[in-house]
C-alpha positions as CSV (number, residue, x, y, z in Angstrom):
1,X,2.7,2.8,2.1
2,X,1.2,5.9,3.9
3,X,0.3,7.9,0.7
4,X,-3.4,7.0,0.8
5,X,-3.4,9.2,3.8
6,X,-2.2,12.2,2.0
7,X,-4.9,12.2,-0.8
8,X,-2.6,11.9,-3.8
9,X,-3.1,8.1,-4.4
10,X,-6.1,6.0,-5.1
11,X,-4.4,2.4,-5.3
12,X,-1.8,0.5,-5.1
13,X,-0.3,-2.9,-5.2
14,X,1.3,-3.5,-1.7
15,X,4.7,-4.6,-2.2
16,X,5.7,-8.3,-0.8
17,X,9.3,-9.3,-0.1
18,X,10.4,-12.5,-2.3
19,X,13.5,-14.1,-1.3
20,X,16.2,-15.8,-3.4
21,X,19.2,-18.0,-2.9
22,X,22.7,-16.7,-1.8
23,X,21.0,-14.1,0.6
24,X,19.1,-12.5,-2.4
25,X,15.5,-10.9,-1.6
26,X,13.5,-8.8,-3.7
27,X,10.6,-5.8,-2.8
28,X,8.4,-5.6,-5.6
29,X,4.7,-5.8,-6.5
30,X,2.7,-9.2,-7.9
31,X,3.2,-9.7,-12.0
32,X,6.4,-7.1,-12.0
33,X,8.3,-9.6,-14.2
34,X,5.5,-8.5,-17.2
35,X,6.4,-4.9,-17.1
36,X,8.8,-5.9,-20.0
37,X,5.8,-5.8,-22.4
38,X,6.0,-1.9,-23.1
39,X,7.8,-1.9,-25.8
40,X,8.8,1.4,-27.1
41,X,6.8,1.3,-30.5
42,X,4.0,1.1,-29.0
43,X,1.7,4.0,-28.8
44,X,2.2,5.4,-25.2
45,X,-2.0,5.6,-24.6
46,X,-2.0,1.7,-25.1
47,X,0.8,1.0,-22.6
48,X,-0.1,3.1,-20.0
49,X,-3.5,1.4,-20.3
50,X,-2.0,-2.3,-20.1
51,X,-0.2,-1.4,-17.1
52,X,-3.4,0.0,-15.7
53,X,-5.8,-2.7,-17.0
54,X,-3.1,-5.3,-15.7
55,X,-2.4,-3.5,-12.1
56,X,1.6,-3.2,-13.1
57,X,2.5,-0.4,-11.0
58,X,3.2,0.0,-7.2
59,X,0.9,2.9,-7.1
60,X,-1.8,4.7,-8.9
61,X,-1.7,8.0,-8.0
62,X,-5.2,10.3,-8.6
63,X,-4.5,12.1,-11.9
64,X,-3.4,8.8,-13.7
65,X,-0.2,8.3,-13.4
66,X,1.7,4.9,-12.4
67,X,4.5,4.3,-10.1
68,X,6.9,1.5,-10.4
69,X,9.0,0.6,-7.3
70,X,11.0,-2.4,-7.3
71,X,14.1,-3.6,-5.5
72,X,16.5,-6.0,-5.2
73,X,18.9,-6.6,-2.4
74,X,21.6,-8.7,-1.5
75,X,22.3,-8.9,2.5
76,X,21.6,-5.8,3.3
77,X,23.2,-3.7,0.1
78,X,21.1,-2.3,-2.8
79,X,22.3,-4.0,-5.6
80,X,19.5,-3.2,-8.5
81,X,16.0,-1.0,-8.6
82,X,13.7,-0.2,-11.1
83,X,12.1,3.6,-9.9
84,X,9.8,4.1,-12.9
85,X,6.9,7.0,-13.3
86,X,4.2,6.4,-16.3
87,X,2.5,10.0,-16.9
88,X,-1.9,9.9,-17.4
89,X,-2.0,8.9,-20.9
90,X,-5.4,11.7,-20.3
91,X,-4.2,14.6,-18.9
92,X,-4.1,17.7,-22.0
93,X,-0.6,19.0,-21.7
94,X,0.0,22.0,-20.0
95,X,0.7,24.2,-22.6
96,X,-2.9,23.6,-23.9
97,X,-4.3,24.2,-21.1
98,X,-2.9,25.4,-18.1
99,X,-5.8,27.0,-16.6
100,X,-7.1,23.6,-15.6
101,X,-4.1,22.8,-13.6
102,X,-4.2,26.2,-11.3
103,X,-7.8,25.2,-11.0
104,X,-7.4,21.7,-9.9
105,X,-6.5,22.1,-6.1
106,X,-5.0,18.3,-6.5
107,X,-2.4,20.1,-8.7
108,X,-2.0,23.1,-6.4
């Protein structure tokens, strides 16, 4: 990926191409297939830090927040994705405190 180069990530989980029978392959990231442990009960803090502790995202971008990119194909045809964003569980909303945001050149 060429977002290190841009300053808005600071890791990420390079994605490896796993292939399957009857011209099946996959683009995902290692330990994808436990991203089925956020279970919506659970506090959101707590599962944004599993998938952080755990390195289940794609990318860690510099504010927090995960990205999940995951494809599969089949031939050449897109036949299923997963495109998922995980917000910082520690960023104050902005509504408390939007000052911080305009002040922030990451956010500008």
């Amino acid at each position: 990926m060429m977002l290190f180069g841009t300053g808005i990530i600071n890791d990420q989980n390079f994605p490896k191409i796993v292939r399957h029978p009857k011209s099946i392959w996959d683009v995902k990231f290692d330990h994808c297939e436990n991203i089925a442990l956020v279970i919506s009960e659970t506090d959101y803090s707590v599962i944004h830090q599993i998938l952080k502790n755990n390195r289940y995202y794609s990318v860690k971008m510099i504010d927090g927040g995960l990205l999940q990119l995951i494809y599969r194909f089949q031939r050449n045809t897109l036949i299923q994705h997963r495109l998922a964003y995980y917000l910082s569980s520690q960023l104050l909303p902005f509504q408390e405190d939007p000052a911080s945001y305009f002040e922030d050149t990451h956010f500008l």
